[in-house]
C-alpha positions as CSV (number, residue, x, y, z in Angstrom):
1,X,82.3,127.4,104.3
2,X,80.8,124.0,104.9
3,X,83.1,121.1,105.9
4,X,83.3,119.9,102.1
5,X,84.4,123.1,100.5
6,X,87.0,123.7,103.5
7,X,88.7,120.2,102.8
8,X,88.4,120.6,98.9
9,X,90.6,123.7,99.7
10,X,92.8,122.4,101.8
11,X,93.7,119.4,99.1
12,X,93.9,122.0,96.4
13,X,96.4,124.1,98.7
14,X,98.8,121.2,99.3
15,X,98.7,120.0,95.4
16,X,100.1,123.6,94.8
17,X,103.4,122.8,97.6
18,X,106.4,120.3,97.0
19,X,103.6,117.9,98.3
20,X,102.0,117.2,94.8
21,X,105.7,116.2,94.2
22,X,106.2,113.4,97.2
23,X,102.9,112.4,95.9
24,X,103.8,112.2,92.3
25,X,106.5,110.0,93.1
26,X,104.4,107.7,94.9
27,X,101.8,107.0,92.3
28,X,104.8,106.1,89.6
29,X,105.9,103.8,92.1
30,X,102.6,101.7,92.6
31,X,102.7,101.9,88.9
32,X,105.9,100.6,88.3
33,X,104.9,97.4,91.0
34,X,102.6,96.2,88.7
35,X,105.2,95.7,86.0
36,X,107.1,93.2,88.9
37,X,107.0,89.6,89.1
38,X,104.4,88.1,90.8
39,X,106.8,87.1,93.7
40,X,107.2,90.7,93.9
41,X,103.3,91.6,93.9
42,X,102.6,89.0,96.2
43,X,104.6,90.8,99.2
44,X,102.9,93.6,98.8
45,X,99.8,91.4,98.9
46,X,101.4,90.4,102.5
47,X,101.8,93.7,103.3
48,X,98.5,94.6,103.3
49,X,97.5,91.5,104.9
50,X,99.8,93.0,107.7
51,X,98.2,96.2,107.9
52,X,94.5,95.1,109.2
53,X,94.4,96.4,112.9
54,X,97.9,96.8,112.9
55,X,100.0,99.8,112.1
56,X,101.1,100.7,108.6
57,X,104.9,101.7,109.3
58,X,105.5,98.8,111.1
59,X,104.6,97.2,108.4
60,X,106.5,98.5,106.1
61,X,109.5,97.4,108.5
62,X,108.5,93.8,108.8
63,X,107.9,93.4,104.9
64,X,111.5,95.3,104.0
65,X,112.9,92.9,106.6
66,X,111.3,89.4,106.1
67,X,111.1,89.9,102.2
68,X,111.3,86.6,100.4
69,X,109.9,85.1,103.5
70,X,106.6,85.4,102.5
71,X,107.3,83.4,99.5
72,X,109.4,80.7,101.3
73,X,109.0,80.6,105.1
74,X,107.4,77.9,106.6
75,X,104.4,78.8,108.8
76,X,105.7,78.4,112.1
77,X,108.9,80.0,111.5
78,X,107.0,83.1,109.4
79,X,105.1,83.3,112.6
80,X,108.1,83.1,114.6
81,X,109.8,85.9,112.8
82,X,106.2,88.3,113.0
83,X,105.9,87.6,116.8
84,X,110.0,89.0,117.1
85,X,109.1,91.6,114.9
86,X,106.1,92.8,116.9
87,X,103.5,92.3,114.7
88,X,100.0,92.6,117.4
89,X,98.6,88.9,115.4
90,X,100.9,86.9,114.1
91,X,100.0,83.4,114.3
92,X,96.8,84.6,112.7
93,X,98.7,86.8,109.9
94,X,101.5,83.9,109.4
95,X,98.3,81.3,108.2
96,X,97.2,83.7,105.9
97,X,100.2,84.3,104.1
98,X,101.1,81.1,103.5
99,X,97.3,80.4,102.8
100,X,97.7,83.3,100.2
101,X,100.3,81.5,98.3
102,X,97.9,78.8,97.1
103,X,96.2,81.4,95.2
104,X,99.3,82.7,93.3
105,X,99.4,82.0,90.3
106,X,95.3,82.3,90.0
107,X,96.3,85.9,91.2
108,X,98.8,86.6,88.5
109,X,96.1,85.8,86.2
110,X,93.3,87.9,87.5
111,X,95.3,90.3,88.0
112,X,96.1,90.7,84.1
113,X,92.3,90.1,83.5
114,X,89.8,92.3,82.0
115,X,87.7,92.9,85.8
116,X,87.2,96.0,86.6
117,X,88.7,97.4,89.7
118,X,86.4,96.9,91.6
119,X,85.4,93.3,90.7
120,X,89.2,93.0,91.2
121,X,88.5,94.1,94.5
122,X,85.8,91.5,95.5
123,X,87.4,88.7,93.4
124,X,90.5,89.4,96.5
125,X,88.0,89.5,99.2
126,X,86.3,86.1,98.5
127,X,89.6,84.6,97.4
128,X,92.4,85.4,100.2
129,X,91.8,85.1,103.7
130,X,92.6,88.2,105.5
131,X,91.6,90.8,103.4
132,X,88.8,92.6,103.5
133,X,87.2,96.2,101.9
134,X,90.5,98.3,103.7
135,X,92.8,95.9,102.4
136,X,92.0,94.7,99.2
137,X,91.4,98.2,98.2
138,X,95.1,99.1,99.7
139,X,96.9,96.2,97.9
140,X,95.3,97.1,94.4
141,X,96.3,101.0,94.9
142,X,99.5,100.0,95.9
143,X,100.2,97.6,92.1
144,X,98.7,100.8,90.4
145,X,95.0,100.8,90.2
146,X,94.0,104.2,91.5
147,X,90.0,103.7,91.2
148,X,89.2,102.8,95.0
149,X,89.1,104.1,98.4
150,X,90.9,102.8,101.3
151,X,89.1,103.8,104.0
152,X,90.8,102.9,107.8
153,X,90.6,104.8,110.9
154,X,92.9,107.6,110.1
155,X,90.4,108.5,106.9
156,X,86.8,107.8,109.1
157,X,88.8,110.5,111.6
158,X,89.4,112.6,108.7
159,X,86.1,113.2,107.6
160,X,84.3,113.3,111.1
161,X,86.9,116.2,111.6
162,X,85.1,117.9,108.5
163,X,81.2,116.2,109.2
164,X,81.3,114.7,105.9
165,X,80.3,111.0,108.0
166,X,78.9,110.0,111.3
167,X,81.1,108.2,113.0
168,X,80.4,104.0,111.8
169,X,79.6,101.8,114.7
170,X,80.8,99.4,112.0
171,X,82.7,99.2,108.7
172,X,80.0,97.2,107.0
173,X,80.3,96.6,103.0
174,X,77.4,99.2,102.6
175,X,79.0,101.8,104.8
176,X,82.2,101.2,103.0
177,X,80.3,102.1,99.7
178,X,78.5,105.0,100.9
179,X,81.8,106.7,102.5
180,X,83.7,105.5,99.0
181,X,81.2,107.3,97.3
182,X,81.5,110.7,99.6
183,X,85.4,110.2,98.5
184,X,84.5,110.0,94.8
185,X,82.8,113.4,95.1
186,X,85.9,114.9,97.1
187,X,88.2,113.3,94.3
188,X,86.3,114.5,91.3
189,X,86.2,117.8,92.9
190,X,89.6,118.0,93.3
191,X,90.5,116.2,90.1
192,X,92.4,113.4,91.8
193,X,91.8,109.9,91.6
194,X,90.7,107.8,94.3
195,X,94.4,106.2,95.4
196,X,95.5,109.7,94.7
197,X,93.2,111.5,97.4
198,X,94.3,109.2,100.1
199,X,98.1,110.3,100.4
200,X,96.6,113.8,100.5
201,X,94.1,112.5,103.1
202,X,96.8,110.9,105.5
203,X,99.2,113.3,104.9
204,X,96.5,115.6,106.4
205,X,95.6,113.7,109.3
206,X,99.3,112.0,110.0
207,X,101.9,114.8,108.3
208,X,103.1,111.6,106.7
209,X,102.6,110.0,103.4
210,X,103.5,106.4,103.1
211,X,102.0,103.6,100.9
């Protein structure tokens, strides 16, 4: 069994265990954020601002804790409360943020727009600083669009596990698009969508499944 078929299995095992469930619930969440306020939509925007190069449950611990602070913080005292926090960049990630808020309001409105997800996608890359392919991708999957791969480390490992991919000397946009596309195939033939497949990917690679 080639390293395809063996992961197509191993997906289609865990969607018949109390996975599917943990899962399940997880989806209905991301779709419920996108009923939120903006304020609400924004923080997870910050979140995944957080999450370049930086850990993903961490955070999850910084945004439950600063919370409204990405709305209302002043820069030095957002980065302040990041550096306590042990975020790895925060004078970097507190400019961002509050860079990010400029934007809004032009973000509620895109976001309720007739773009595709994937012009959605690039519409967030050129517009806020500090995301890029990973993270944009990430912060719409999280508000409910399920049509796009987020593709970090624990995902490359994933598939070089199962030689889907060479390992990338660099996450380029047309690497991005060609390992998206290998996770299309993986997704259609397990009749997931893309946001789906990637709880069942981490969980696989991390025994966890977060957001």
């Amino acid at each position: 069994m080639n390293g395809l078929n063996r992961l197509i299995e191993h997906i289609k095992y865990l969607r018949k265990s109390n996975i599917k469930y943990l899962v399940e619930s997880r989806v209905r969440e991301f779709k419920e954020n996108r009923n939120k306020p903006i304020t609400e939509i924004f923080k997870e925007l910050c979140f995944c601002i957080l999450t370049a190069n930086f850990s993903a449950e961490k955070s999850i611990e910084i945004q439950r804790i600063i919370d409204d602070g990405f709305i209302n913080l002043p820069e030095n005292e957002l980065e302040e409360k990041l550096r306590f926090l042990g975020h790895r960049y925060p004078t970097l990630r507190a400019r961002y943020i509050v860079e990010a808020r400029k934007s809004i309001h032009q973000l509620n409105n895109i976001l309720k727009s007739s773009l595709s997800e994937k012009d959605l996608r690039e519409w967030l890359i050129r517009n806020i600083k500090g995301l890029g392919y990973k993270e944009a991708s990430h912060f719409l999957r999280n508000i409910g669009f399920m049509n796009l791969a987020i593709i970090d480390f624990h995902i490359i490992n994933l598939l070089l596990k199962y030689g889907l991919i060479d390992k990338p000397k660099t996450l380029t946009r047309r690497r991005y698009m060609e390992i998206e596309r290998i996770l299309g195939e993986v997704a259609e033939k397990t009749g997931l969508r893309l946001g789906e497949l990637d709880l069942y990917l981490w969980y696989i690679e991390t025994g966890k499944i977060l957001k």
